[in-house]
Biopython code that builds the backbone (N, CA, C, O; Angstrom):
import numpy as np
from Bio.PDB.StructureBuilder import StructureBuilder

atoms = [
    (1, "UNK", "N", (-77.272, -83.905, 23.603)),
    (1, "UNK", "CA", (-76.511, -83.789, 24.832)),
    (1, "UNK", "C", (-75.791, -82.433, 24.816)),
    (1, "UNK", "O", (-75.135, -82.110, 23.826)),
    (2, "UNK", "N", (-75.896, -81.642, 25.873)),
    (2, "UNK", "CA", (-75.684, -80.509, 25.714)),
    (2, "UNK", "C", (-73.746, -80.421, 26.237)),
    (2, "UNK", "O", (-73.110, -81.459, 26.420)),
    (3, "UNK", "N", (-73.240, -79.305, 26.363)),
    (3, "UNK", "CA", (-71.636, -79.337, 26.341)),
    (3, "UNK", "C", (-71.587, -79.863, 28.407)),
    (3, "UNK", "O", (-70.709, -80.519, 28.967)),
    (4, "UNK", "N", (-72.467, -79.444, 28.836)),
    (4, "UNK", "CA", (-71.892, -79.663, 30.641)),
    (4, "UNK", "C", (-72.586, -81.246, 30.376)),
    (4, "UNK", "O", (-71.779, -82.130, 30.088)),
    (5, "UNK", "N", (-73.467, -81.471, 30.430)),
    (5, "UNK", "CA", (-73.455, -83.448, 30.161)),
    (5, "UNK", "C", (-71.888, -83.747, 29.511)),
    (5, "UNK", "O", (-71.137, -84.501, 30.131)),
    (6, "UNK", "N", (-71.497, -83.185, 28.377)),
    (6, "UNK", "CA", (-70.565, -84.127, 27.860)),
    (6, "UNK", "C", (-68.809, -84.170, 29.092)),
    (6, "UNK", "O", (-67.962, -85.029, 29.337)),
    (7, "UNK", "N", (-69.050, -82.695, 29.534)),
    (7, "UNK", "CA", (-67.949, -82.422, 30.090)),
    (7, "UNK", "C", (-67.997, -83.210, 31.593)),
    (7, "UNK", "O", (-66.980, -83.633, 32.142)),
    (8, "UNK", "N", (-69.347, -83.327, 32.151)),
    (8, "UNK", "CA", (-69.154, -84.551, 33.022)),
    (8, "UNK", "C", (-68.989, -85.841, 33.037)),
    (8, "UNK", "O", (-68.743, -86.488, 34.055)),
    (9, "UNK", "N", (-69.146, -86.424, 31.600)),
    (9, "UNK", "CA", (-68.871, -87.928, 31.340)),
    (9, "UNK", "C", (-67.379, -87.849, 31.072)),
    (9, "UNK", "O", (-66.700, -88.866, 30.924)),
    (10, "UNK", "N", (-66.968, -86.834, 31.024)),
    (10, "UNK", "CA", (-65.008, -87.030, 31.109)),
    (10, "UNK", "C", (-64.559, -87.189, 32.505)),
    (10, "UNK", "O", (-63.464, -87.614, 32.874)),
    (11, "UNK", "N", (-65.438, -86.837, 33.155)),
    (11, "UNK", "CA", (-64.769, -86.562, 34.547)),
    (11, "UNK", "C", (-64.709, -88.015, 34.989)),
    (11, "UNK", "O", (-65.522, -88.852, 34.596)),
    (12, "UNK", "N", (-63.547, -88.318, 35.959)),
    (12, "UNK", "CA", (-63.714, -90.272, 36.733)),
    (12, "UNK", "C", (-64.860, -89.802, 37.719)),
    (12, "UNK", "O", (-65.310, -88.661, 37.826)),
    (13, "UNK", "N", (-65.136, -90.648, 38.237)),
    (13, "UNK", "CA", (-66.094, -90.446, 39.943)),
    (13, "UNK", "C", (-65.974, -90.090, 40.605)),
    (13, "UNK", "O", (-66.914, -89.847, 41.362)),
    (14, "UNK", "N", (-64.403, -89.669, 40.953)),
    (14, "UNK", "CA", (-64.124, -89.038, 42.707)),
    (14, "UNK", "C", (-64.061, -87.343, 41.865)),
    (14, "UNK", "O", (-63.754, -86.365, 42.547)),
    (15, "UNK", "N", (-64.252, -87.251, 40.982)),
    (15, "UNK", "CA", (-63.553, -85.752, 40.524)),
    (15, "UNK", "C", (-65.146, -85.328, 40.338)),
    (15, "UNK", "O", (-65.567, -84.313, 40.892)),
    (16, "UNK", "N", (-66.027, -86.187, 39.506)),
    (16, "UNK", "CA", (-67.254, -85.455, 39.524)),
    (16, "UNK", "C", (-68.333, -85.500, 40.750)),
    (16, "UNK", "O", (-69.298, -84.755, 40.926)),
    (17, "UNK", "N", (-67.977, -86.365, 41.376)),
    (17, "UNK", "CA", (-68.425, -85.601, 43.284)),
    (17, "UNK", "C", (-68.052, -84.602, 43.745)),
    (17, "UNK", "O", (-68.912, -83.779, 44.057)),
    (18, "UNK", "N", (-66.503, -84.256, 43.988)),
    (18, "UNK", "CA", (-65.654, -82.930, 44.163)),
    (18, "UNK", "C", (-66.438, -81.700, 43.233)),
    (18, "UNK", "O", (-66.788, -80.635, 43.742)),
    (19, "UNK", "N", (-66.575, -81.921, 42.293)),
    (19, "UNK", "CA", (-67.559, -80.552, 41.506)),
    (19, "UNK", "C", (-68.581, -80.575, 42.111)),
    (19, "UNK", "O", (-68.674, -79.673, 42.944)),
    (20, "UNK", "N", (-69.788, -81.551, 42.008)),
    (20, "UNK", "CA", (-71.051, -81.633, 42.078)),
    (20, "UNK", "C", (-71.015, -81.238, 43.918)),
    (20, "UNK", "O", (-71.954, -80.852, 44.614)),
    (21, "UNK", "N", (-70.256, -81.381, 44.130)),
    (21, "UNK", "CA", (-70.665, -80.857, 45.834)),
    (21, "UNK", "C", (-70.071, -79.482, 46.159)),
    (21, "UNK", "O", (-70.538, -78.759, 47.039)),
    (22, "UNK", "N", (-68.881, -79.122, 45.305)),
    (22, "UNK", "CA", (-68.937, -77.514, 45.139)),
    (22, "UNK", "C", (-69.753, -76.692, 44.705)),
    (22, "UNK", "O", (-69.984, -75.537, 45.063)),
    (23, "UNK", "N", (-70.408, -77.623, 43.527)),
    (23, "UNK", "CA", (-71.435, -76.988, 43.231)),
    (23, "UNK", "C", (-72.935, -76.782, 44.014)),
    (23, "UNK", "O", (-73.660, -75.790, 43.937)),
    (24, "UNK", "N", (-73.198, -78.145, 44.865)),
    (24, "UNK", "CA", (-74.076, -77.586, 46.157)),
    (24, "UNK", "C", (-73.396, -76.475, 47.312)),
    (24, "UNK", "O", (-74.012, -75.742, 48.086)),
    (25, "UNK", "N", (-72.149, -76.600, 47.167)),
    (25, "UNK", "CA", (-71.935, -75.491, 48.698)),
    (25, "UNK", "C", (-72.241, -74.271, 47.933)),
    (25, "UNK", "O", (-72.997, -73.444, 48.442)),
    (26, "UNK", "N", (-71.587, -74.006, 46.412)),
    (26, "UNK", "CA", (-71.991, -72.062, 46.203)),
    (26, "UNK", "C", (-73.857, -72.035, 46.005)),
    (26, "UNK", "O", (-74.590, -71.060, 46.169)),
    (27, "UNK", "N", (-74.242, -73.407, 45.618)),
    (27, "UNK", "CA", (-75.673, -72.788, 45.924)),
    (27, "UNK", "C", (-76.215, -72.388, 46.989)),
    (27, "UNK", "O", (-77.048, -71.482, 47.014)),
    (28, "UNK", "N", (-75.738, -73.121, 48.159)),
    (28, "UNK", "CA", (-76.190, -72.994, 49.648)),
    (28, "UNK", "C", (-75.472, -72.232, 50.219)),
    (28, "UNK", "O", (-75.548, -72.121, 51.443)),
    (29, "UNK", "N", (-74.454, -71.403, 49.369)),
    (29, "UNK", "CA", (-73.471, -70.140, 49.932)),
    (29, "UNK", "C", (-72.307, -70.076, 50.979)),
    (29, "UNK", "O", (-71.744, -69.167, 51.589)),
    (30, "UNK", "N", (-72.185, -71.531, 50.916)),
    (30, "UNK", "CA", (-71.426, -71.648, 52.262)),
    (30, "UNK", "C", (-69.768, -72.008, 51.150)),
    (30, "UNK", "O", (-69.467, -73.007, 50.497)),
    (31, "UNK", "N", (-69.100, -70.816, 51.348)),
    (31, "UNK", "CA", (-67.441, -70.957, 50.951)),
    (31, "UNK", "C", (-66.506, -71.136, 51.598)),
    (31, "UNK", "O", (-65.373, -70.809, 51.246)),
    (32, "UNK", "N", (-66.760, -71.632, 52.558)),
    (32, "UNK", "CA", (-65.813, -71.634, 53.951)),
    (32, "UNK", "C", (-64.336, -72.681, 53.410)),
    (32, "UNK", "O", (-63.209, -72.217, 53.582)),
    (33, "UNK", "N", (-64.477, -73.773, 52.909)),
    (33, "UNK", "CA", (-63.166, -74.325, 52.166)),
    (33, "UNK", "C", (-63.192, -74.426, 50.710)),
    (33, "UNK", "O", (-62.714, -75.422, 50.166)),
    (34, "UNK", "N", (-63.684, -73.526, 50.072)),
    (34, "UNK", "CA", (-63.628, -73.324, 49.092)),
    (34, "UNK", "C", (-62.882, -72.440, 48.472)),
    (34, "UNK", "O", (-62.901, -71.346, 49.036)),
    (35, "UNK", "N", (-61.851, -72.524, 46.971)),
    (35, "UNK", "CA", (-61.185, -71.700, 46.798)),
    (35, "UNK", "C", (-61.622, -70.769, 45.766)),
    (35, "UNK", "O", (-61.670, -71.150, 44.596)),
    (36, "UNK", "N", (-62.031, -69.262, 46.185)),
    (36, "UNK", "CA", (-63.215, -68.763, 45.853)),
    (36, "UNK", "C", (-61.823, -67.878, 45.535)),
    (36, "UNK", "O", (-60.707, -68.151, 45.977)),
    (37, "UNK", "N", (-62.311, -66.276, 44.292)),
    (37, "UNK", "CA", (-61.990, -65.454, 44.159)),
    (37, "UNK", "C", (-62.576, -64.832, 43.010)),
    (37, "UNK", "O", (-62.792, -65.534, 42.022)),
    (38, "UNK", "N", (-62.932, -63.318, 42.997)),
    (38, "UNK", "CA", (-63.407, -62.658, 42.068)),
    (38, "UNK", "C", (-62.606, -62.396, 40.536)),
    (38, "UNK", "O", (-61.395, -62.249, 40.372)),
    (39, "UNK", "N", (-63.789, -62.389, 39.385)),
    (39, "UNK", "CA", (-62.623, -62.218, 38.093)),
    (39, "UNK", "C", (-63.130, -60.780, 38.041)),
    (39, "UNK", "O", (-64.306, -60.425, 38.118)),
    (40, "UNK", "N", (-62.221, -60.134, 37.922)),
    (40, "UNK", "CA", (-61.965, -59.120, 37.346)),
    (40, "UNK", "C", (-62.523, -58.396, 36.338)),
    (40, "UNK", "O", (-61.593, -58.700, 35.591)),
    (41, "UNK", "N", (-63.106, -57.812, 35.746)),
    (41, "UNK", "CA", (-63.801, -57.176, 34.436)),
    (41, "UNK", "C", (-65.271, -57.056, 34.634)),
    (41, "UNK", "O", (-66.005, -56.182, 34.174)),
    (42, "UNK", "N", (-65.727, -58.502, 35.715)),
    (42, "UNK", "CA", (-66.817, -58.999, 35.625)),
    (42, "UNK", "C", (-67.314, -58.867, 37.142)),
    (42, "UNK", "O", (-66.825, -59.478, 38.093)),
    (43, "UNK", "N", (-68.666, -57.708, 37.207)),
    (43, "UNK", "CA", (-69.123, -57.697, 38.371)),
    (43, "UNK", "C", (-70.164, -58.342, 38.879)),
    (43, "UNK", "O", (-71.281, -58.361, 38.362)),
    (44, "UNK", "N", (-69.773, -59.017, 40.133)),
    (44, "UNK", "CA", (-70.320, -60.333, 41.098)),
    (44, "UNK", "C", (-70.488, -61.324, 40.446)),
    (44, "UNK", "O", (-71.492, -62.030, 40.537)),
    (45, "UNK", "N", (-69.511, -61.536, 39.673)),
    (45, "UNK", "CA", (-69.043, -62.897, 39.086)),
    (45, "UNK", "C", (-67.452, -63.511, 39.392)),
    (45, "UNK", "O", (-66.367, -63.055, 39.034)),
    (46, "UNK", "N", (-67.780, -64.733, 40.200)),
    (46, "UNK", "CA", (-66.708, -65.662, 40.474)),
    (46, "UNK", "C", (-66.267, -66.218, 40.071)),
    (46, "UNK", "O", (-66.160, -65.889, 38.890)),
    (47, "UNK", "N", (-65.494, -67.654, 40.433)),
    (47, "UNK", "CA", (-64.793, -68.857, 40.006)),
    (47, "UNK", "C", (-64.470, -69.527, 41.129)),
    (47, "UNK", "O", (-63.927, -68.817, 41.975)),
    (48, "UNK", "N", (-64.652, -70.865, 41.472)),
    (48, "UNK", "CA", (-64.337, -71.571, 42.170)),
    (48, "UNK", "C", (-62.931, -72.348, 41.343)),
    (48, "UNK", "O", (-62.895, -72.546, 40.128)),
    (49, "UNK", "N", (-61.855, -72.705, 42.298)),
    (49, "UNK", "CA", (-61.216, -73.764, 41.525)),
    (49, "UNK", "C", (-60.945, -75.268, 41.983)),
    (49, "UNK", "O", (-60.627, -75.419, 43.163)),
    (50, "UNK", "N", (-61.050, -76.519, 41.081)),
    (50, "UNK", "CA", (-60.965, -77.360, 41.825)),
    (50, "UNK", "C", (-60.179, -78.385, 40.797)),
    (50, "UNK", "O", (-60.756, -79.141, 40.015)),
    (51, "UNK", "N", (-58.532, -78.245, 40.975)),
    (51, "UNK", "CA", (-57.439, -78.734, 39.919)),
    (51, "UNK", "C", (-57.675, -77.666, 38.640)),
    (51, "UNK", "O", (-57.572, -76.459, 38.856)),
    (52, "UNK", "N", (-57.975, -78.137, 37.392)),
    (52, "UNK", "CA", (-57.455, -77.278, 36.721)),
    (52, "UNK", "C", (-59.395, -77.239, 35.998)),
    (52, "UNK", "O", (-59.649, -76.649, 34.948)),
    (53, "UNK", "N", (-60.377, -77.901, 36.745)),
    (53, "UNK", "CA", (-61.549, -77.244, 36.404)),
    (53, "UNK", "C", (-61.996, -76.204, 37.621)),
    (53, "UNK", "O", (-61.946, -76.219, 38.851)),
    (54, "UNK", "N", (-62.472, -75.271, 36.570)),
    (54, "UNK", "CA", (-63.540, -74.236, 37.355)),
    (54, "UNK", "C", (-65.248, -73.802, 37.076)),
    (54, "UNK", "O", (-65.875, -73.808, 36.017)),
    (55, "UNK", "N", (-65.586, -73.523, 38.133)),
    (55, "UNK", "CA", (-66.904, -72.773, 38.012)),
    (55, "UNK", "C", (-66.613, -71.783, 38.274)),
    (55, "UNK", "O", (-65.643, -71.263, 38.826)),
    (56, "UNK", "N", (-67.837, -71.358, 37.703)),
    (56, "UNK", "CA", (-67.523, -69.663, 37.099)),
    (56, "UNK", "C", (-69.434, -69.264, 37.509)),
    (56, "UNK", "O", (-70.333, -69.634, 36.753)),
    (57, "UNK", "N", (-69.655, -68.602, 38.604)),
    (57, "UNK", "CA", (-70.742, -68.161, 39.176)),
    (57, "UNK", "C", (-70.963, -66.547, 39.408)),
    (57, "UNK", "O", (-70.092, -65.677, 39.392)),
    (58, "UNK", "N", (-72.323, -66.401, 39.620)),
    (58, "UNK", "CA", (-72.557, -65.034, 39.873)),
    (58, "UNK", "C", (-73.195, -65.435, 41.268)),
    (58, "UNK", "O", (-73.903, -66.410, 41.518)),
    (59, "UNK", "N", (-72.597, -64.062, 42.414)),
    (59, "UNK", "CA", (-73.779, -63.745, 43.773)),
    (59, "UNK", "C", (-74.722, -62.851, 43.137)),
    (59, "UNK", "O", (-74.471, -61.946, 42.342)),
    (60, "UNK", "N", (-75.987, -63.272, 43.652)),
    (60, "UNK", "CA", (-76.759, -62.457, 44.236)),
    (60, "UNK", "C", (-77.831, -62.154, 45.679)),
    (60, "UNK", "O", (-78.202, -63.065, 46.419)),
    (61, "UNK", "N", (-77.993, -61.523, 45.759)),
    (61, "UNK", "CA", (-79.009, -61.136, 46.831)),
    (61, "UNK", "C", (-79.415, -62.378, 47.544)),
    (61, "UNK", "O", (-79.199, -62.759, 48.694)),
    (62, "UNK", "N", (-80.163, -62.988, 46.391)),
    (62, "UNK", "CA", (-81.442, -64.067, 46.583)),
    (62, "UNK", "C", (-80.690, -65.244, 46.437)),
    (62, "UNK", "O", (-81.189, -66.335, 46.711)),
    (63, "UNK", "N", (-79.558, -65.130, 46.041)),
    (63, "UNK", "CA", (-78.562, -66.934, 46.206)),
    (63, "UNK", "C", (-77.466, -66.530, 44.913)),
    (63, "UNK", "O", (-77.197, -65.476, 44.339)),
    (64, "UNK", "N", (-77.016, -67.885, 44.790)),
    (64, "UNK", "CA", (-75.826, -67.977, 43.966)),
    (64, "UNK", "C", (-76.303, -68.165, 42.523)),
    (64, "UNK", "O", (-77.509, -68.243, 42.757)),
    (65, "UNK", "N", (-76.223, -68.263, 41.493)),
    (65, "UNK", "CA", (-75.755, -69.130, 39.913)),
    (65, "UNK", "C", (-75.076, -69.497, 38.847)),
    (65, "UNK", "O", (-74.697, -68.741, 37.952)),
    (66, "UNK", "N", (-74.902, -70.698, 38.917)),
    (66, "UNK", "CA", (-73.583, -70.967, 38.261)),
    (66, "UNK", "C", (-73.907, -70.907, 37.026)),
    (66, "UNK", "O", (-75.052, -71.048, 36.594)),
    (67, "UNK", "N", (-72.697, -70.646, 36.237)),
    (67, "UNK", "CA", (-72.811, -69.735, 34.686)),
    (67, "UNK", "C", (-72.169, -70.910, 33.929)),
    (67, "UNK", "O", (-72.872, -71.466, 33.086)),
    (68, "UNK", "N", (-70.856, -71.374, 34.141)),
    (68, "UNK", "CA", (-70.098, -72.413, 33.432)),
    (68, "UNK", "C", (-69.455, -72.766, 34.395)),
    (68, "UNK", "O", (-69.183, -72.121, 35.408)),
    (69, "UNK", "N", (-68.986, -74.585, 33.909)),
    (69, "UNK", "CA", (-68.334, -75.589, 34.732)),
    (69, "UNK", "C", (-67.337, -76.034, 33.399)),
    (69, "UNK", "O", (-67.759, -76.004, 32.243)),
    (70, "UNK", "N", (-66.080, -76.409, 33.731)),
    (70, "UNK", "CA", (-65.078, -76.988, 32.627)),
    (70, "UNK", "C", (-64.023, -76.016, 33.244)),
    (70, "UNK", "O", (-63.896, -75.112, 34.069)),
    (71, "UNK", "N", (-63.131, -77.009, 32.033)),
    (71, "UNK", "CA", (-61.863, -76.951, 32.243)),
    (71, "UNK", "C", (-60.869, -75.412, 31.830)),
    (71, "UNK", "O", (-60.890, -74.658, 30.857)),
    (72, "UNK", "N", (-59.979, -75.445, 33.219)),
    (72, "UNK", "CA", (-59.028, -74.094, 33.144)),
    (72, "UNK", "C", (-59.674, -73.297, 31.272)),
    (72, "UNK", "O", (-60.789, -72.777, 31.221)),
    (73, "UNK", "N", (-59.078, -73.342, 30.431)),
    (73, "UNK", "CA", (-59.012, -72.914, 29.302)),
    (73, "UNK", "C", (-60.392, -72.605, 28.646)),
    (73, "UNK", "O", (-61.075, -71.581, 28.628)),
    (74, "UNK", "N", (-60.519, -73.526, 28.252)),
    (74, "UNK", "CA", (-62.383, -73.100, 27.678)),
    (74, "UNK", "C", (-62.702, -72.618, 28.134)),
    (74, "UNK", "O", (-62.892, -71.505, 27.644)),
    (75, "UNK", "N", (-63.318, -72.918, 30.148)),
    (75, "UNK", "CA", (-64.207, -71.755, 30.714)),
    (75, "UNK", "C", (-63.761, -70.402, 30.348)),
    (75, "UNK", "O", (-64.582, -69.676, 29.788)),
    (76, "UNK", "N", (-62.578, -69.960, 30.584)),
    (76, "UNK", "CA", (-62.555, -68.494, 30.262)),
    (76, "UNK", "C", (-62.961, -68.174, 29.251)),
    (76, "UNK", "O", (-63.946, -67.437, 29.224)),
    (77, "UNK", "N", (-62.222, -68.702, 27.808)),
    (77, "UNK", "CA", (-62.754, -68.414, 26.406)),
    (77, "UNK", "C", (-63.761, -68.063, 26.843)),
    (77, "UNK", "O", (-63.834, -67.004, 27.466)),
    (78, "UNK", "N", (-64.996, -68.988, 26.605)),
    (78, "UNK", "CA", (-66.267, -68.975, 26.890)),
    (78, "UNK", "C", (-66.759, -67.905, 27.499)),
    (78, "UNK", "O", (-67.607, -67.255, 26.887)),
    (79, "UNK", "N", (-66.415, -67.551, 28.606)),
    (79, "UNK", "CA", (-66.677, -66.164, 29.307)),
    (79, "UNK", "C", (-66.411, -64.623, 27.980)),
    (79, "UNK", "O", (-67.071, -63.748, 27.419)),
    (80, "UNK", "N", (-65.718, -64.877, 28.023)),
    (80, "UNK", "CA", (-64.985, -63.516, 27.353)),
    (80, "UNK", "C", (-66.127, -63.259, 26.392)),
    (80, "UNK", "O", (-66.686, -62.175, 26.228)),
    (81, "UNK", "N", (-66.397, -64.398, 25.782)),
    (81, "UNK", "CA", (-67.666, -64.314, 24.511)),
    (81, "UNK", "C", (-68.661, -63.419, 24.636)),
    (81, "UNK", "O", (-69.539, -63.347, 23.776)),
]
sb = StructureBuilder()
sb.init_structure("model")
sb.init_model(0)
sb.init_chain("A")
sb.init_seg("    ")
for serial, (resi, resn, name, xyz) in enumerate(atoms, 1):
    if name == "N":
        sb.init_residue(resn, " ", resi, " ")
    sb.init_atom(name, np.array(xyz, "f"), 0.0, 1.0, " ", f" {name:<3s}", serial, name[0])
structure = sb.get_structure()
């Protein structure tokens, strides 16, 4: 079981719908209530936030892809790596 399986069996049900359907709107590109903003260091790479988990995505051209999902703290670590 890889680390995003395990990090969704923590989640209750109403919280891992709230991801899993953020995670369909940045595929289908539509950010319209989404709380979107660029990180810094890292070019055309995002973060969505939703409580204290985030995704952490790249745009491109041809669509979106998401890089990491989890919580405030780790995701960044993780990034920085």
């Amino acid at each position: 079981m890889d680390r995003t399986q395990k990090f969704f069996r923590l989640l209750d049900r109403k919280t891992r719908a709230r991801v899993l359907a953020c995670i369909h709107s940045i595929s289908l590109g539509s950010f319209d209530l989404l709380d979107i903003r660029a990180l810094s260091g890292f070019p055309d790479t995002y973060r969505c936030r939703i409580g204290d988990i985030r995704i952490i995505f790249q745009k491109f051209p041809n669509g979106n892809s998401v890089i990491d999902v989890g919580f405030r703290k780790d995701v960044y670590k993780r990034l920085k790596r």
